[in-house]
Every structure is written in C-alpha cells, then in structure tokens.
KEMI-147454 format. One record per residue: x, y, z of N, C-alpha, C in turn; residue in three letters. Coordinates in pm, whole numbers, padded with zeros to 5 digits, always signed. Example, Ala and Ser with C-alpha at 12.3 -4.5 7.8 and 13.67 -1.06 7.14 Angstrom:
<nodes>
+01319-00569+00780+01230-00450+00780+01320-00330+00780ALA
+01285-00225+00708+01367-00106+00714+01290+00003+00787SER
</nodes>
This chain:
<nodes>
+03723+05785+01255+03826+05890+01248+03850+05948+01387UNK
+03958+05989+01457+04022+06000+01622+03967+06162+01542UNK
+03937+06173+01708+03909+06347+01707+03757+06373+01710UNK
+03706+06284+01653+03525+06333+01638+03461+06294+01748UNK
+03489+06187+01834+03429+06143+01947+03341+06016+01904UNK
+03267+05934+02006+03161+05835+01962+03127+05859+01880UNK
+03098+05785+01740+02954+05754+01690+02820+05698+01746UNK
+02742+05769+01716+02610+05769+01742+02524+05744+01629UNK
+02406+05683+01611+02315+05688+01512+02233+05796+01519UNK
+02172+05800+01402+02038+05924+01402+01924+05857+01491UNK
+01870+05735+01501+01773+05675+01556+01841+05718+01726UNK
+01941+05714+01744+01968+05692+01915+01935+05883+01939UNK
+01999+05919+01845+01983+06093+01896+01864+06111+01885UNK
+01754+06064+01806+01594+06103+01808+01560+06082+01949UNK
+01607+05938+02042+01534+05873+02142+01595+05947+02289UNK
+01706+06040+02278+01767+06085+02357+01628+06195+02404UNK
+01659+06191+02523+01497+06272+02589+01579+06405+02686UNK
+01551+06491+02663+01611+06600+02752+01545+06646+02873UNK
+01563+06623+02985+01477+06691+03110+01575+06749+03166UNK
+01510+06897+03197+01592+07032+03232+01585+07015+03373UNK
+01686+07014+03477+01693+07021+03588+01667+07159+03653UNK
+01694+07267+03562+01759+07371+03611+01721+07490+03514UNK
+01621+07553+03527+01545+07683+03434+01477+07751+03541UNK
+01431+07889+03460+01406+07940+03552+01276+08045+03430UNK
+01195+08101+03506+01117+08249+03447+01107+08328+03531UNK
+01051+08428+03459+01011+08562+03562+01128+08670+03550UNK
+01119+08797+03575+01183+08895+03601+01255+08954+03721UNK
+01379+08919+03698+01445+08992+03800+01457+09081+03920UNK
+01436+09109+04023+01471+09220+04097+01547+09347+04001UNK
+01661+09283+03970+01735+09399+03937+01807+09350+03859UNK
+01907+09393+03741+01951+09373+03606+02058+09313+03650UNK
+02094+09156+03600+02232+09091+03675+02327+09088+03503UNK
+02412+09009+03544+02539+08970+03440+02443+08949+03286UNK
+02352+08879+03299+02287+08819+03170+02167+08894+03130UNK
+02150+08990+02992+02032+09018+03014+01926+08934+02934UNK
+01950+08828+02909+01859+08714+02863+01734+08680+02974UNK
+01616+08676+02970+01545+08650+03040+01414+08641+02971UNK
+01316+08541+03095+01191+08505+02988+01115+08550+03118UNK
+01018+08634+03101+00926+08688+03169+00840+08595+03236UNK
+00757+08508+03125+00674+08443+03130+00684+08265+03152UNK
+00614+08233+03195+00609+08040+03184+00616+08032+03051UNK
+00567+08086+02936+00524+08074+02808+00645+08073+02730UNK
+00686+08188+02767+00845+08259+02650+00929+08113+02758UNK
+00938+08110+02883+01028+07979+02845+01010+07872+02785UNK
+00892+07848+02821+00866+07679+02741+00874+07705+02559UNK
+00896+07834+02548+00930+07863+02391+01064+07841+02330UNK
+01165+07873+02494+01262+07832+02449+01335+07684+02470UNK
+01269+07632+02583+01291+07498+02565+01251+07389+02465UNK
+01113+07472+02386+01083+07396+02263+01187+07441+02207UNK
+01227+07543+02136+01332+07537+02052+01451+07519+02092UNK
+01496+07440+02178+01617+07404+02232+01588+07253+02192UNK
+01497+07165+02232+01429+07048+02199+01416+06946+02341UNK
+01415+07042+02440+01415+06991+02538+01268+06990+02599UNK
+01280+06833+02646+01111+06753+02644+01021+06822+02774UNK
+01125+06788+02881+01043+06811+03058+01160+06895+03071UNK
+01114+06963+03193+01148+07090+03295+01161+07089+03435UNK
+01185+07086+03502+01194+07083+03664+01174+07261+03633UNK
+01089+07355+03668+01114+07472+03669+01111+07558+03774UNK
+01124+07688+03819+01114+07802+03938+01136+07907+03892UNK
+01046+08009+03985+00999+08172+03921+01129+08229+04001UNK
+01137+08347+03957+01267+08415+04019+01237+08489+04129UNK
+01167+08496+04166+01044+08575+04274+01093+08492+04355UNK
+01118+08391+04341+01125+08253+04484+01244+08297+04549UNK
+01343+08415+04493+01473+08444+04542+01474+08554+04581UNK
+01433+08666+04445+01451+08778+04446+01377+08885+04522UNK
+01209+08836+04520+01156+08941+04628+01064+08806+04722UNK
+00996+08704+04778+01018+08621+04874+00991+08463+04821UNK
+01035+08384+04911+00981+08236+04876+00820+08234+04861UNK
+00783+08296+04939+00632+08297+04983+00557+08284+04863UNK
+00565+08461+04791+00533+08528+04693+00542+08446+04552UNK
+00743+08431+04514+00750+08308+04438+00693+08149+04382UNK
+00653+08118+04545+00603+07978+04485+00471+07998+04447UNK
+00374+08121+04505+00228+08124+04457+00264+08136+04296UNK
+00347+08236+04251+00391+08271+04083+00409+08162+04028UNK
+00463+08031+04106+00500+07929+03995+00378+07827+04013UNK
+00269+07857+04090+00185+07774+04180+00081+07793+04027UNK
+00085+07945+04018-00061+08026+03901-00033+07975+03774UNK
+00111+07994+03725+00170+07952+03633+00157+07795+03584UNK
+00169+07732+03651+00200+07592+03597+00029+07535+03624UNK
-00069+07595+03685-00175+07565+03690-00257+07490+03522UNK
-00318+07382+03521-00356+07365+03418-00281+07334+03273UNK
-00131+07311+03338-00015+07280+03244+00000+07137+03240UNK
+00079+07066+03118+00107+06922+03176+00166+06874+03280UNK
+00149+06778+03350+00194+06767+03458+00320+06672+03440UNK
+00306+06620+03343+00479+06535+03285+00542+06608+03221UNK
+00537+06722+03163+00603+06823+03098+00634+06940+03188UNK
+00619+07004+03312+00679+07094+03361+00627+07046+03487UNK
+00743+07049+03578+00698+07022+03746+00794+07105+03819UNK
+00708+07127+03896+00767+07279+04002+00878+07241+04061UNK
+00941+07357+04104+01086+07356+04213+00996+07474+04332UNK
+00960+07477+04427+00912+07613+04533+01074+07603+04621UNK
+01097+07689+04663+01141+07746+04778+01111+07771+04893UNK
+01229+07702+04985+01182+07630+05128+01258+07780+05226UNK
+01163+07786+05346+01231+07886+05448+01193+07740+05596UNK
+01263+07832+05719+01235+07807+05810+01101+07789+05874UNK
+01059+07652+05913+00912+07672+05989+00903+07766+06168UNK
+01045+07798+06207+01044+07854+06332+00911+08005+06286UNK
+00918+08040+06213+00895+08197+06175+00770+08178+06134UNK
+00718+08017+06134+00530+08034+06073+00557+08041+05955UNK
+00606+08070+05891+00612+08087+05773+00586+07996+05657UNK
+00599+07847+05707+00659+07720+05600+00632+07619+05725UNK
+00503+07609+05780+00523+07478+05823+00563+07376+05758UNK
+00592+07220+05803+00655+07159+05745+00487+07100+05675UNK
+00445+07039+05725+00295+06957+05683+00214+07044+05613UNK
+00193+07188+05629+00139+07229+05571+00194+07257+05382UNK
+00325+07287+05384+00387+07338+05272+00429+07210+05225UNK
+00437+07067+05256+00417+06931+05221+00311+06838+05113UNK
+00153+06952+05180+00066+06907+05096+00041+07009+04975UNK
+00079+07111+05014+00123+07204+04935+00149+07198+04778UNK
+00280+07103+04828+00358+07099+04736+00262+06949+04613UNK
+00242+06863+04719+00162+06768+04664+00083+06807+04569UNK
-00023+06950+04643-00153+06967+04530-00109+07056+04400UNK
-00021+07069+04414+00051+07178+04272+00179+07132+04231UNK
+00206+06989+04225+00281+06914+04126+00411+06963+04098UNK
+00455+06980+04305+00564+07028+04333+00668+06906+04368UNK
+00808+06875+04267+00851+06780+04359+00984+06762+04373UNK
+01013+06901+04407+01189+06968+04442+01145+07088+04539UNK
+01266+07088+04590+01286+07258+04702+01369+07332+04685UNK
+01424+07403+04632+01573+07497+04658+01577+07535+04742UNK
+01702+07600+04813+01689+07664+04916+01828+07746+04860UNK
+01805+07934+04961+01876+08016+04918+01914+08074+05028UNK
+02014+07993+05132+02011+08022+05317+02063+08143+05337UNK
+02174+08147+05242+02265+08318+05262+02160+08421+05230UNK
+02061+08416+05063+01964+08512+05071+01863+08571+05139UNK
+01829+08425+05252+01725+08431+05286+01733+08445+05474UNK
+01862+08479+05484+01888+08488+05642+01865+08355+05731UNK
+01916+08283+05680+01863+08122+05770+01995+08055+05757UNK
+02025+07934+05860+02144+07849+05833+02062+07724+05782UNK
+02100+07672+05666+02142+07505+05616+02159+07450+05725UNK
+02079+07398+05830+02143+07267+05925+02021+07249+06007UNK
+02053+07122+06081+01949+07084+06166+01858+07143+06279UNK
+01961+07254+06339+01894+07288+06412+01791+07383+06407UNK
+01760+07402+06229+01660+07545+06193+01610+07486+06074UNK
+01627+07375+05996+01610+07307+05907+01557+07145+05918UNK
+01562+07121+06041+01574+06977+06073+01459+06903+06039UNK
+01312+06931+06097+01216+06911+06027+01171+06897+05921UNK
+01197+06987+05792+01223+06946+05674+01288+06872+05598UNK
+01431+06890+05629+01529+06828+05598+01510+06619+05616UNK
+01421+06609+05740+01418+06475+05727+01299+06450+05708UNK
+01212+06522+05694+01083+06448+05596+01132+06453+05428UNK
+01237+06533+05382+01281+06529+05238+01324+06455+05253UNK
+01444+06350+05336+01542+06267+05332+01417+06131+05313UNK
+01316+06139+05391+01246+05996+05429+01122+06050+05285UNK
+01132+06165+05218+01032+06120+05116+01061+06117+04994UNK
+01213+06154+04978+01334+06155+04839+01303+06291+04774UNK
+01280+06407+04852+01266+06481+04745+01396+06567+04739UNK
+01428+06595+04606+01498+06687+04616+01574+06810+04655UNK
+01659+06862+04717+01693+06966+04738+01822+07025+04603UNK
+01752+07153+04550+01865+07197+04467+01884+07316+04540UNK
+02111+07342+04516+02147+07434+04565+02221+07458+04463UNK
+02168+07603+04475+02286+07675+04316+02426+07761+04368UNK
+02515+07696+04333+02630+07801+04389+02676+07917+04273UNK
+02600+07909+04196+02610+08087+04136+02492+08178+04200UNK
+02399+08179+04225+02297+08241+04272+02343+08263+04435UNK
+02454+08301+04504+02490+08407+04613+02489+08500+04616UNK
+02473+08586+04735+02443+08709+04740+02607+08762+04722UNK
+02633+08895+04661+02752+08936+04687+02859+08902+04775UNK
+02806+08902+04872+02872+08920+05032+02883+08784+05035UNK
+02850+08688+05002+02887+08544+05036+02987+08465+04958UNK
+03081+08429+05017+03198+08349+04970+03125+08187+04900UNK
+03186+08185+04750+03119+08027+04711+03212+07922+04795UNK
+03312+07983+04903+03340+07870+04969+03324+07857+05050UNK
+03247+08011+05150+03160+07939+05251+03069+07806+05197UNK
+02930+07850+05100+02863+07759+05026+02883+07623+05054UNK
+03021+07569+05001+03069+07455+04985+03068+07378+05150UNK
+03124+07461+05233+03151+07429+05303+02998+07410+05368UNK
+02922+07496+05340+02828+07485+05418+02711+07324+05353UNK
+02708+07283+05256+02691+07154+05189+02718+07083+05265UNK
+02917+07035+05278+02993+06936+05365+02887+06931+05476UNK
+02884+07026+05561+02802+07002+05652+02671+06904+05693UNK
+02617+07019+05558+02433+06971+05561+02464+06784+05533UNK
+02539+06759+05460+02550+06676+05389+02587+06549+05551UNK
+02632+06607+05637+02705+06582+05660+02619+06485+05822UNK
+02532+06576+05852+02380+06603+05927+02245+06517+05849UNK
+02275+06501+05695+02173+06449+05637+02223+06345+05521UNK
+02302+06215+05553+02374+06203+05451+02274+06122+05355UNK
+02142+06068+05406+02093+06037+05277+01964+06129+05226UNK
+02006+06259+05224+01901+06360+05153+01966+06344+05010UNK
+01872+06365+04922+01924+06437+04780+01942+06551+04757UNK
+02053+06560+04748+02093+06683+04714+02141+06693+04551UNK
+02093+06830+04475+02145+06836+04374+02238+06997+04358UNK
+02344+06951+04353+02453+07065+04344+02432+07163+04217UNK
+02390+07323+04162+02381+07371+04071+02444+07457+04021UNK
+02456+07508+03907+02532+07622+03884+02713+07623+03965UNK
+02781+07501+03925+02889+07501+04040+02981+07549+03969UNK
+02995+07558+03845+03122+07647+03736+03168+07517+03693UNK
+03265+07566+03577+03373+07479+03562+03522+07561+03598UNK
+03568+07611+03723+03675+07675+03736+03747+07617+03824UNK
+03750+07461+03855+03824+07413+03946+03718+07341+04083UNK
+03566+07354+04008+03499+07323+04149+03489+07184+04131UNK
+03530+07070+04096+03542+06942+04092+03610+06923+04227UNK
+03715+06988+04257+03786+06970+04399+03693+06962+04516UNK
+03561+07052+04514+03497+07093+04597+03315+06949+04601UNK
+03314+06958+04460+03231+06835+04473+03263+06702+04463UNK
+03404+06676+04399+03361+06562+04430+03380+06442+04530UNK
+03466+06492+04660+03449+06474+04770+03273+06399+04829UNK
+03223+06536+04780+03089+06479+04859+03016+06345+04729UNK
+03049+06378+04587+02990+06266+04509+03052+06123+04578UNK
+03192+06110+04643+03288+06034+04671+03189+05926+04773UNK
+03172+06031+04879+03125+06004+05049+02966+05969+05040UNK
+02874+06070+04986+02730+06051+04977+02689+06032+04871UNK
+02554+05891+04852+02546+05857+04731+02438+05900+04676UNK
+02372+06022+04754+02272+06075+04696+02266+06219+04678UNK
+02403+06241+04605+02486+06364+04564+02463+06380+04457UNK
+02413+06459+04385+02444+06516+04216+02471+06623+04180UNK
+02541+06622+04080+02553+06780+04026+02463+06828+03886UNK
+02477+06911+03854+02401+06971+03740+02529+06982+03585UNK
+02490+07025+03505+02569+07028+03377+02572+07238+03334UNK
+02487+07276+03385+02453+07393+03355+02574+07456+03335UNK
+02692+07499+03377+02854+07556+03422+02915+07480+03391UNK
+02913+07338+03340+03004+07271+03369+03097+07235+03230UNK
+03189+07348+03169+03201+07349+03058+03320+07256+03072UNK
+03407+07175+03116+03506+07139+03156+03548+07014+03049UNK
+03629+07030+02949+03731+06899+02898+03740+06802+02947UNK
+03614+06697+02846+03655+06577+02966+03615+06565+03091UNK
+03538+06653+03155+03490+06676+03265+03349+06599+03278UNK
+03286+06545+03232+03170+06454+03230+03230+06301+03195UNK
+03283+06328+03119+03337+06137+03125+03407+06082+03237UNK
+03503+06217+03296+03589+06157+03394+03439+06155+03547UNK
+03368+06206+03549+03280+06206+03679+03233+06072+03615UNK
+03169+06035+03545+03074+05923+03500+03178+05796+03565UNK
+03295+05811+03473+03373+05715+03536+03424+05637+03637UNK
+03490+05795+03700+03493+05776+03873+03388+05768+03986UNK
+03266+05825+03955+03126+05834+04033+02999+05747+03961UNK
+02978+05735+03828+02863+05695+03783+02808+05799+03699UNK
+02775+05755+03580+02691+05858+03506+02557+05895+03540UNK
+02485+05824+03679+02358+05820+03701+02394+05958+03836UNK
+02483+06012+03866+02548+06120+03952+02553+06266+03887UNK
+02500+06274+03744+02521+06415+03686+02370+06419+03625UNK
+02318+06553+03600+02187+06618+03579+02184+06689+03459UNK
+02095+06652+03366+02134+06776+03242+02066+06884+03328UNK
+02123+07046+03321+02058+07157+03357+02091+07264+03248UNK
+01979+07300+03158+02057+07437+03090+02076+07517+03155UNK
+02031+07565+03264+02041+07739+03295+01961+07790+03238UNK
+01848+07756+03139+01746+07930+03063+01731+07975+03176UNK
+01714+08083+03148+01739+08162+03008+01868+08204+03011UNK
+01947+08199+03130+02098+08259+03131+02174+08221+03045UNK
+02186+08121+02999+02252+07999+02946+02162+07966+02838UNK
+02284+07947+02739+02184+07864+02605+02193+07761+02640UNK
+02125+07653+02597+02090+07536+02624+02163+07446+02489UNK
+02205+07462+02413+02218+07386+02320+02402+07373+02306UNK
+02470+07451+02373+02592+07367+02435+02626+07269+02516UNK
+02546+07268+02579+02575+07144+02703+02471+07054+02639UNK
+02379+07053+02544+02344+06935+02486+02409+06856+02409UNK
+02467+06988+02323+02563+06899+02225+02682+06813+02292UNK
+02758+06884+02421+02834+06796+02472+02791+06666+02527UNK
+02623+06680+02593+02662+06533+02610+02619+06449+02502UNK
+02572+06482+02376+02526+06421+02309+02692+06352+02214UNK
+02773+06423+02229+02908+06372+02181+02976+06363+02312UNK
+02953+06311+02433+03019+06303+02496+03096+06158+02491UNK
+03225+06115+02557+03293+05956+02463+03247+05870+02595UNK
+03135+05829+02591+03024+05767+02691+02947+05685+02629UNK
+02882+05555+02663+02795+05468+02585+02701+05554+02602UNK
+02613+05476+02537+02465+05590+02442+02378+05572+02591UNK
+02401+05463+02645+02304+05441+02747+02309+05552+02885UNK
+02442+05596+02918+02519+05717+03017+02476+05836+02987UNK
+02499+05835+02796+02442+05978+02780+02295+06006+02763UNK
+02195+05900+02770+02042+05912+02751+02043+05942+02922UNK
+02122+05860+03015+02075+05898+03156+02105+06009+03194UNK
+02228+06095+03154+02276+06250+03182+02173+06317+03146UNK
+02098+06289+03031+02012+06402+02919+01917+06424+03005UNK
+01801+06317+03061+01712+06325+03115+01689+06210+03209UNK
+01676+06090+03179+01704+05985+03276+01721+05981+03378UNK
+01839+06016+03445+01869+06030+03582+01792+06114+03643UNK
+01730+06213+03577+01609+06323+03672+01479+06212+03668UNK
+01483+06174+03569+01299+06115+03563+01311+06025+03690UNK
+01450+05917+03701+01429+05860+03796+01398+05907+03927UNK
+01509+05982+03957+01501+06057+04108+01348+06172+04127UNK
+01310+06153+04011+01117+06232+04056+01035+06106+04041UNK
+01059+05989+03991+01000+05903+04015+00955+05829+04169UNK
+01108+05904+04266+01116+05823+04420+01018+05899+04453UNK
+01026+06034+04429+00944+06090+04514+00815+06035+04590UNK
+00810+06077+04719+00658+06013+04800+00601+06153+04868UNK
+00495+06210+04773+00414+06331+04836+00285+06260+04901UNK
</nodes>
C-alpha cells in the first residue's frame, strides 16, 4: 500500500542494533531550553534502556559547562567498572599550549578509561579550531581515527552557527582526513552547510539527533552514502524514539538502515588505534 513506506519484517527490526552517538548526563550549569535531564550515568542508561537503545558513545555536561578538565574526571568515575561495549566515553579536548591537555599524556588517558571520541567546544572554551593551537592533536586523531564530535547547537549565545560552519570548512580544510562528526546541526536548511563538506571529505558525518527533515536521510544516503549519517538521540534533550522510528521506516534497504542505527558508529570505533 503507497504511503506506509518499506516493509520490513519483525525478525529484521529485532536485529536492528541502536548505538547512540550523541547523549549526554549530568546537570547543567544553568537551566537551558529543555528541562529534561538525567543527573546521573544511571537515570541515563535508564533511559536508553527504555528507548531500546543497545551502546552509547556518552559525555558529562561538566565537559562544557564548568571545565573539560573537571568533566572528563566525571565521566572518567562514572563509566568506571561499566561495560566497556555498552558505554564508551566522549572527554573533551583543550589546547596543550596552556599545560593543560598534553597531547601524550591525555592520549593514554583516554586509552586507560575506554575513551574513544573528543568533542571540542572552541567558542566555549576560548581557543581556535585550527592548526596552529590544535595541530598536535588534531594529527595524532587524524593518524589514529579517532573521532572528533562538533555540536552546532551547543554555542555560546554570542556565537553565530555560521561562524561554526565556517569554522569546520576550515578545520576540515587543514585536516581533510580527520573524522569529523557534525552534531546537533538542525533540520532548518543546514544541509546547504553540510553537505558540501560530506561532498569534498570522506571522513565527514553527521548525526540524526535535529535532523527532522522529509526525506532528508534517504536523499543524504543517496547522494553521499548511508555509511555518512550517525544515529544520535540527543538524551535527554531529545526523545529518542522519533528519530528511531524514522530510520526504522526510512524508504532505504534494511541493510542502510541497520548501518544508520548503529553500524556506521561500531565501525568508525572499531578504527580506532589508542
């Protein structure tokens, strides 16, 4: 019947595996747009069980809100003694000029606490995205595949999401085979803005978290590859069980939408070399 989208079996939707690119815990600085929030490692993984989502890429809000430093020890205590295929850290990267983050040191770091992503938050955190304050990092991530996620909802007031963009082109531009994973980018027209770089660099992705857009996942799969998009709910901001259901009816073979769900993350933490 036209209108319902693919059929799918019940056996293929059991085998569909969800890994969250993009969650978060901990408490706020200060009361934003959403007051949904999970305090704890616990209350989230409560809600990702009841969302039915398997693995986590996760990060404390501390890593933004009051320092990276502070943050990654919170997600360091937290995930201590947790599965290590079921939740794996995201820490937050600063400049090594400032002592702060050597590169080798915050490397093994990351190794011994089953860290294997970085965000970075340059406008929050008073630093520029680029080589000449980033460079060191930036190409031991490029030469060891790890991730970099950048969320373009998480700006500070004062920052334009098109500086942001622009400031990507760049990095991107200085590092074209880092991974980068694009987050929180909306669905209000920012396709113009990514997919340029999905176009040019092939180790570009975006997230699903915002991305409420008609048709807007089949046409990227199409034109870029379905192995180019990330399931991310957003918890706690974001329910999680809209952007599942879309890709789970998305008009995509079953094989595109098992790699959107989780797939395409397992692989790209698979490159990783800590």
């Amino acid at each position: 019947m036209s209108g319902q989208g693919p059929a799918y079996s019940t056996d293929a939707e059991k085998v569909m595996k969800f890994f969250d690119c993009n969650c978060s815990f901990g408490l706020p600085a200060k009361p934003g747009p959403s007051p949904a929030t999970c305090a704890t490692l616990e209350e989230l993984q409560a809600q990702l069980d009841r969302a039915g989502i398997e693995r986590a890429l996760v990060w404390h809000l501390a890593q933004l809100d009051v320092s990276p430093q502070r943050g990654n020890e919170l997600l360091a205590a937290a995930t201590a003694g947790k599965d290590k295929e079921k939740l794996v850290g995201c820490w937050t990267m600063l400049p090594e000029q400032t002592g702060e983050m050597p590169v080798k040191k915050l490397l093994a770091a990351m190794k011994a606490h089953n860290v294997q992503a970085l965000r970075a938050f340059p406008a929050a955190h008073r630093f520029l995205l680029n080589r000449e304050t980033m460079g060191p990092l930036l190409d031991a991530m490029t030469e060891r595949r790890l991730p970099l996620l950048y969320s373009i909802r998480r700006l500070p007031e004062w920052y334009s999401p098109h500086l942001a963009w622009n400031e990507l082109f760049e990095l991107m531009s200085d590092f074209p085979n880092l991974t980068l994973v694009v987050t929180d980018h909306g669905s209000w027209g920012c396709d113009r803005y990514f997919r340029p770089l999905l176009e040019k660099y092939q180790r570009v992705y975006i997230d699903t978290a915002l991305y409420f857009l008609d048709g807007g996942l089949e046409d990227v799969a199409k034109r870029h590859g379905a192995d180019r998009v990330l399931f991310g709910s957003g918890l706690p901001d974001r329910y999680a069980g809209g952007m599942m259901l879309a890709i789970r009816h998305a008009e995509l073979p079953e094989a595109d939408r098992a790699a959107i769900a989780g797939g395409n993350l397992e692989r790209l933490l698979k490159e990783v070399d800590l």
